[in-house]
PAPAFI-632591 format. One line per field, with one value per residue (C-alpha): z, x, y; residue number from 1. Coordinates in Angstrom, 2 decimals. Each point is the difference from the previous one (the first is absolute). Layout:
BEGIN
z: (Z; ...)
x: (X; ...)
y: (Y; ...)
num: (NUM; ...)
***
This chain:
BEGIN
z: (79.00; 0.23; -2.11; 0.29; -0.43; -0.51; 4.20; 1.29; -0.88; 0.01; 1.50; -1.00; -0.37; -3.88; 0.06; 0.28; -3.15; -3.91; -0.88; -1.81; 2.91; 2.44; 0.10; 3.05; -0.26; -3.06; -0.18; -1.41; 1.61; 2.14; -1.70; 1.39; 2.77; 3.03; 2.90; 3.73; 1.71; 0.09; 1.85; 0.18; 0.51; 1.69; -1.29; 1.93; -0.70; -1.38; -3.54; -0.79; 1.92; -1.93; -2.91; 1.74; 2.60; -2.30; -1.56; 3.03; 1.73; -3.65; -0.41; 3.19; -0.51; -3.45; 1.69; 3.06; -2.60; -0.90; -1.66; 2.08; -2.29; 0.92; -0.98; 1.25; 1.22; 0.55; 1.82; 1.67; 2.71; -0.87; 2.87; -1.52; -1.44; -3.70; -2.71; -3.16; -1.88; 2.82; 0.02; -3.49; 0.76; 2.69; -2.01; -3.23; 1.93; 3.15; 1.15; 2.04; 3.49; 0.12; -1.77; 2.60; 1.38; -3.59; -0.53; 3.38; 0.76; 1.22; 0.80; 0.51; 0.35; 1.23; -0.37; 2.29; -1.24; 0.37; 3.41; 0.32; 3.43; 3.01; 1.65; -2.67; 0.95; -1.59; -3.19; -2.59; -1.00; 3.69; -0.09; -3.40; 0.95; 3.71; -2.08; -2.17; 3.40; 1.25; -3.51; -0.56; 3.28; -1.21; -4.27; -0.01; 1.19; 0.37; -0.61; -0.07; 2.06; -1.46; 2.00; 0.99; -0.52; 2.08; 2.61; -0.79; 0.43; 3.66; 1.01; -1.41; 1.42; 3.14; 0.83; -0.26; -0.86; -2.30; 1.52; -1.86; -0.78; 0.91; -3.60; -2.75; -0.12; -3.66; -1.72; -0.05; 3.07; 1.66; 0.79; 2.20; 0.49; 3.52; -0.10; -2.10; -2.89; -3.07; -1.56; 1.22; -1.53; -1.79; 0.66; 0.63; 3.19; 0.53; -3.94; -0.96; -0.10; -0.98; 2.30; -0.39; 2.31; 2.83; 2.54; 1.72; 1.73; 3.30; 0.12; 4.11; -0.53; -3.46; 2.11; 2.74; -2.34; -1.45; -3.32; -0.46; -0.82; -3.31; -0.50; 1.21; -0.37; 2.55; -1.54; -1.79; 2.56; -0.75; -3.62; -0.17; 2.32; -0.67; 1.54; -0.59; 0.41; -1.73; -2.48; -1.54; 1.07; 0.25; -1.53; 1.38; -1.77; 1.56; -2.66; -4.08; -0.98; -3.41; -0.75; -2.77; 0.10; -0.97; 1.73; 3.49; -1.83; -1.71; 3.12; 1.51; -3.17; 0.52; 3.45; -1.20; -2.52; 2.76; 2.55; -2.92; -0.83; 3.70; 0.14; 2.61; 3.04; 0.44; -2.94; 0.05; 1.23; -2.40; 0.27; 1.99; -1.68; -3.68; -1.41; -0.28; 2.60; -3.02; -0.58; 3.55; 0.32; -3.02; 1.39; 3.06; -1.45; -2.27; 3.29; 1.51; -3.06; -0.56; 3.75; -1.42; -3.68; 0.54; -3.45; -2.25; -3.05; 2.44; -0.62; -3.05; 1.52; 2.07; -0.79; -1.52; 2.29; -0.06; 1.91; 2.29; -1.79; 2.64; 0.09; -1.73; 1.88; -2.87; 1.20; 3.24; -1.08; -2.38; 2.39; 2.29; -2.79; -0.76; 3.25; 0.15; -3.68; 1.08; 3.36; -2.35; -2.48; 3.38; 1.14; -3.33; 0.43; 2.87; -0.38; 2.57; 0.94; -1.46; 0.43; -2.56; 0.32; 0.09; 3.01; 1.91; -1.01; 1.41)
x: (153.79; -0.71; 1.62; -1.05; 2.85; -0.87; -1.10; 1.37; -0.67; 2.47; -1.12; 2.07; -0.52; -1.37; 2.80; 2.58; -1.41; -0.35; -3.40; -1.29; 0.49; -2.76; -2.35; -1.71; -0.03; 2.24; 1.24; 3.82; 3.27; 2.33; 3.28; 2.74; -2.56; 1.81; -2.36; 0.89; -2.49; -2.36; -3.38; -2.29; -3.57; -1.42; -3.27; -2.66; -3.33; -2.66; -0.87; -1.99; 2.45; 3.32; 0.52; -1.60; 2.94; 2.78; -1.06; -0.63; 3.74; 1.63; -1.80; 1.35; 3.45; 0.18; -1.59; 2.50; 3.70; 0.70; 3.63; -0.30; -0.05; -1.64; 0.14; -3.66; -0.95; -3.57; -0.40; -3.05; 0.59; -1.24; -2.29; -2.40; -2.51; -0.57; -2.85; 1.20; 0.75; 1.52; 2.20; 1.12; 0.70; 2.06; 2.04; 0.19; 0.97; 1.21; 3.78; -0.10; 0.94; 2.51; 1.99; -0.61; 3.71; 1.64; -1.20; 1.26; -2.89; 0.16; -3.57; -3.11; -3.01; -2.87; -3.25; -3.16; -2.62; -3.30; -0.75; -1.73; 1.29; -1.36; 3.99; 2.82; 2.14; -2.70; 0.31; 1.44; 2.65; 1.14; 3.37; 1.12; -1.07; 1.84; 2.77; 0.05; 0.02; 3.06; 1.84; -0.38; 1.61; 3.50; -0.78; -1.61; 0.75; -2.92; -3.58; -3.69; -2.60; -3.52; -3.15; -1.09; 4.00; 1.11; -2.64; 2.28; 3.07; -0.68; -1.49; 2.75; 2.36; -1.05; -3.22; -2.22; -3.63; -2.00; -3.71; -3.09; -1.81; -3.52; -0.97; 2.72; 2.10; -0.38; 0.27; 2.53; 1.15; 2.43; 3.01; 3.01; 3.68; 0.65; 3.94; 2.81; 1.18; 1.50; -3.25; -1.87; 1.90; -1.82; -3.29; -2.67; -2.26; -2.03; -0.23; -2.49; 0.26; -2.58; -0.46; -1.60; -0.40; -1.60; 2.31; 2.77; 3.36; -0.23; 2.57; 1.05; 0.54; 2.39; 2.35; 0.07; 1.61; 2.39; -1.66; 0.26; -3.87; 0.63; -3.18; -3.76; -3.66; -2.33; -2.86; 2.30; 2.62; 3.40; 1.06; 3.48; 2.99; 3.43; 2.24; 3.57; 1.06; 3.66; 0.90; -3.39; -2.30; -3.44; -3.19; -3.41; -3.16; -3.26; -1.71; 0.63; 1.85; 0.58; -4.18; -1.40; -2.85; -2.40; 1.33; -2.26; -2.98; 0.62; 0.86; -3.54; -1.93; 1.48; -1.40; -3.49; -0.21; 1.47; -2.68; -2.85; 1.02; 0.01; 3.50; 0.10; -2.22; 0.02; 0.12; 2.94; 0.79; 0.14; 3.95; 0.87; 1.00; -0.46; -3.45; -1.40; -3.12; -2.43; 1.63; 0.37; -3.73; -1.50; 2.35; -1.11; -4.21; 1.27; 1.73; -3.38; -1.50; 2.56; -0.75; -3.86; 0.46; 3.11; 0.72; 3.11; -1.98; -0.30; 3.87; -1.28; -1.99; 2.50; 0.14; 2.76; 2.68; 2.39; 3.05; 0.63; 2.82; 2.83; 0.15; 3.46; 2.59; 2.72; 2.39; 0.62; 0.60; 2.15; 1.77; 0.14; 1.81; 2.52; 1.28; -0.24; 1.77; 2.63; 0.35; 1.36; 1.68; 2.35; 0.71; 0.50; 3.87; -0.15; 0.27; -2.83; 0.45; -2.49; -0.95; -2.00; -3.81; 0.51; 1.89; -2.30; -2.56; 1.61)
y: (114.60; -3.76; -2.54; -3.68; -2.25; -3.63; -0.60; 3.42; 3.38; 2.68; 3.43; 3.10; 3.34; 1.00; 2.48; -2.94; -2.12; 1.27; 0.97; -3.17; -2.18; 1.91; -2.88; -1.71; -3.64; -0.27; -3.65; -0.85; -0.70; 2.49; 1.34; 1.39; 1.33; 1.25; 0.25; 2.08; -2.56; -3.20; -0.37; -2.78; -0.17; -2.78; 0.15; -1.83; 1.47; -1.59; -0.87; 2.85; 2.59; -1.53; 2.44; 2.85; -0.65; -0.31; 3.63; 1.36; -0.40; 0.37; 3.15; 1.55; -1.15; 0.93; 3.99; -0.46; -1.03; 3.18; -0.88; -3.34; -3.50; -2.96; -3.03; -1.57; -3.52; -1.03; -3.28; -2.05; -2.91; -3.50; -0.22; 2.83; -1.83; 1.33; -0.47; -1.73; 3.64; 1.54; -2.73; 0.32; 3.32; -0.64; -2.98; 2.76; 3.19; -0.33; -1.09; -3.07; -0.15; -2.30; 2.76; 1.98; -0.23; 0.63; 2.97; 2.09; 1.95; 3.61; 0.29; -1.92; 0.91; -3.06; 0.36; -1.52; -2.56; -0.54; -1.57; -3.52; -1.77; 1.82; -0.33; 0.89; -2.80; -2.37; 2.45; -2.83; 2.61; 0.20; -1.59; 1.48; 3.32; -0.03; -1.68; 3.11; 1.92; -2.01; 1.07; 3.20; 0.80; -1.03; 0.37; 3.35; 3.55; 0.95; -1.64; 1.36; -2.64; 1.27; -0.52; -4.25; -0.05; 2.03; -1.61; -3.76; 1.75; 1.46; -2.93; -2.25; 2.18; 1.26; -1.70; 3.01; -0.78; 1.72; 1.04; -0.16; 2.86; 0.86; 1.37; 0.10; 2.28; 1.74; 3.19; 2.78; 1.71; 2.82; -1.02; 1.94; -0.96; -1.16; 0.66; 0.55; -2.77; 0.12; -1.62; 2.91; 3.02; 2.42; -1.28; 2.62; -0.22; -1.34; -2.42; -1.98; -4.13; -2.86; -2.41; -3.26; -2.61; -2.22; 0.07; 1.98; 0.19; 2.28; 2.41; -0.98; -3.42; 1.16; 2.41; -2.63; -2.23; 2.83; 1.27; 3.30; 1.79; 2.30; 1.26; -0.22; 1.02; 0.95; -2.47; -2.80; -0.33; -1.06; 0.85; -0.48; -1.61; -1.29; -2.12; -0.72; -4.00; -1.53; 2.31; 0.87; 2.99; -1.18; 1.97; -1.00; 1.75; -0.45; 1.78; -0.10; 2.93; -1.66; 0.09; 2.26; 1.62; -2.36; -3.12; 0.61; 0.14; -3.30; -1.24; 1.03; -0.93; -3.73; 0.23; 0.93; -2.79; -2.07; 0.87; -0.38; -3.28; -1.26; 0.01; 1.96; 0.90; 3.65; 2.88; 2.19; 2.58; 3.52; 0.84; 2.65; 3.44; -1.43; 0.64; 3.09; 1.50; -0.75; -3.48; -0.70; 0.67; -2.35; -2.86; 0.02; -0.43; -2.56; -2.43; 0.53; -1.41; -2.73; -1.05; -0.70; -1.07; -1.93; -1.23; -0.19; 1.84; 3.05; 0.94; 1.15; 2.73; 1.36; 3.95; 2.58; 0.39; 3.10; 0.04; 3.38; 1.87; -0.31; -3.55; -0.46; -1.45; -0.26; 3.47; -1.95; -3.32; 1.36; 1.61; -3.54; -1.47; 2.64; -0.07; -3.88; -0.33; 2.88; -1.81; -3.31; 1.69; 1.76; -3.78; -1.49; -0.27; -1.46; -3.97; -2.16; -3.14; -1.69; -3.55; -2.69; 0.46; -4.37; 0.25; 2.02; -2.75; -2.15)
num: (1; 2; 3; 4; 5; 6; 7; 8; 9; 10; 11; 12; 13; 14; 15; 16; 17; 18; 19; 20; 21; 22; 23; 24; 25; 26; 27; 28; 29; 30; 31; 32; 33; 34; 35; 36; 37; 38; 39; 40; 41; 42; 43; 44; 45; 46; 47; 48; 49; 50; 51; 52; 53; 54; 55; 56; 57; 58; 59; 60; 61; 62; 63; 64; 65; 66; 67; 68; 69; 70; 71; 72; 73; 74; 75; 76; 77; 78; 79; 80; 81; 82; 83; 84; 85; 86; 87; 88; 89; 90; 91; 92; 93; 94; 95; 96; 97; 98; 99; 100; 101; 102; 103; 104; 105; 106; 107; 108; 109; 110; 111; 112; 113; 114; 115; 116; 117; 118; 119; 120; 121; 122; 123; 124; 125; 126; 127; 128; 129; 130; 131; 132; 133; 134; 135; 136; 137; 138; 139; 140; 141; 142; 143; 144; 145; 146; 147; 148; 149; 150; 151; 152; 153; 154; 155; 156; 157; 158; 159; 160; 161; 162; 163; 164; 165; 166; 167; 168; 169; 170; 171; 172; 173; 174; 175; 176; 177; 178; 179; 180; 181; 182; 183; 184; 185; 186; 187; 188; 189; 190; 191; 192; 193; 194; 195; 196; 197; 198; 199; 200; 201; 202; 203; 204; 205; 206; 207; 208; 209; 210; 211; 212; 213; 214; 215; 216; 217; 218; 219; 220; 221; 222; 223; 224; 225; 226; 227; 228; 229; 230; 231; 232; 233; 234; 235; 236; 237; 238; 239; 240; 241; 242; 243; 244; 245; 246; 247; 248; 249; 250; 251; 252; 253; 254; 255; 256; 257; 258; 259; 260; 261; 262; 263; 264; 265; 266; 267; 268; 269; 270; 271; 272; 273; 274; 275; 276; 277; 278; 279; 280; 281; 282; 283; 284; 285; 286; 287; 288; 289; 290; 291; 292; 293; 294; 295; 296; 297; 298; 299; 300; 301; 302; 303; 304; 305; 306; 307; 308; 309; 310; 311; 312; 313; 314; 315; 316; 317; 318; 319; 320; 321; 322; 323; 324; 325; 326; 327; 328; 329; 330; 331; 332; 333; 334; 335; 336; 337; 338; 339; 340; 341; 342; 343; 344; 345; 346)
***
């Protein structure tokens, strides 16, 4: 169950909470609320991603609680660039960062962002992201880098360079645990994990800087590695456990009107393992006709689409964040020494 409480949401299990208050998104004020944990989301995606993010982690945390109740922070960086709703959105619903330190976060979980520079450090959310980095080492015990950021925290922290990809990397793929962690219990093998992206950390020059490689896939590479550094242990996810079933094939329909519109030079790529045979097969005559008729108006002639039936992801990533909420609620007692997000600034 999901409460929203004026800038947080608490997350509990319905079991815990009387009947009348199993709402998502109900707005009001906590009372006498005791929660077992906090965790933050740092959400930097883009505009149209920003809502669609917030469900997506709440939904697994609220599937992974069990008895477990959160009190939940969503927070975005000045430096992301925002449209003038998004923004309101932000100033309405989310916690700002500056209260970061008050409220002793358990967890966090940061997400990537759309890519513009071609090096990260130009990013304009560089030096408040790496000072998130610097942070959560001391302030969390534990906190989940997603995709482009866990790309700025390797680099900020150990100097290890993404590589860019041939083709993007996109669709859902096979993934199989490479050795024993308590993020990885219970997970089947091999489980099945959307990835997403146009670059890649290799998995040598990761264990040659001391991260640990938790899981992998044969086509997508590295899926999962951890690290531990002060008193936090950090998550890094390659792909996007957290996406439902639907959220690649937005994804790849932005790319088509992207590449119809001259926004882009090439027409992407079908994701792998997503579409069915028959879909697979009408996609791949309409790129050969968008290649010819380039045009935005031809988006609307793009065919039926049916995804294959095991494309779900949700048993795993459930699973993820069990272990990953169990592994906070174990430390909670434990004080860390945290320091001011302000003093890492400066």
């Amino acid at each position: 169950m999901t409460l929203l409480l004026e800038k947080r949401r608490l997350i509990v299990s319905p079991g815990l909470v009387p009947t009348q208050m199993r709402r998502e998104d109900k707005f009001g004020h906590p009372q006498n609320v005791d929660v077992d944990l906090t965790i933050g989301l740092i959400n930097n995606m883009p505009d149209a991603a920003l809502q669609a993010t917030e469900r997506q982690f709440m939904r697994l945390l609220r599937q992974a609680a069990g008895d477990i109740r959160i009190d939940f922070h969503c927070f975005s960086l000045p430096s992301v660039k925002r449209s003038q709703t998004a923004r309101w959105r932000v100033d309405e619903q989310y916690t700002d960062i500056t209260e970061i330190d008050r409220l002793q976060i358990d967890g966090l979980i940061v997400t990537g962002a759309e890519p513009v520079a071609a090096n990260l450090a130009e990013e304009a959310y560089w030096r408040d992201l790496t000072d998130i980095v610097d942070w959560a080492k001391t302030n969390t015990r534990s906190t989940i880098w997603s995709c482009l950021a866990a790309h700025v925290a390797v680099l900020h922290l150990d100097g290890i360079e993404r590589r860019r990809l041939a083709t993007k990397c996109s669709g859902i793929y096979d993934c199989f645990g490479v050795t024993n962690h308590w993020l990885t219990d219970d997970l089947p093998s091999p489980f099945k994990v959307a990835h997403s992206r146009l670059n890649e950390l290799h998995a040598g020059a990761l264990t040659a800087k001391g991260y640990q490689l938790l899981t992998h896939s044969p086509e997508a590479g590295v899926d999962i590695f951890a690290r531990r550094l002060g008193s936090s242990e950090f998550i890094f996810f390659q792909g996007h456990p957290e996406y439902e079933a639907l959220s690649l094939e937005r994804e790849y329909l932005r790319d088509i009107s992207r590449f119809l519109a001259g926004e882009r030079d090439t027409c992407p790529a079908v994701p792998a393992g997503y579409f069915d045979t028959e879909t697979e097969e009408k996609l791949a005559s309409f790129a050969k006709r968008a290649s010819t008729e380039r045009r935005p108006a031809l988006s609307t002639e793009l065919p039926d689409r049916t995804l294959r039936p095991d494309v779900a992801t949700n048993a795993a990533a459930t699973a993820i964040f069990r272990n990953w909420l169990g592994y906070l609620y174990d430390g909670a007692q434990a004080p860390l020494p945290r320091t001011s997000l302000s003093a890492v600034k400066e």
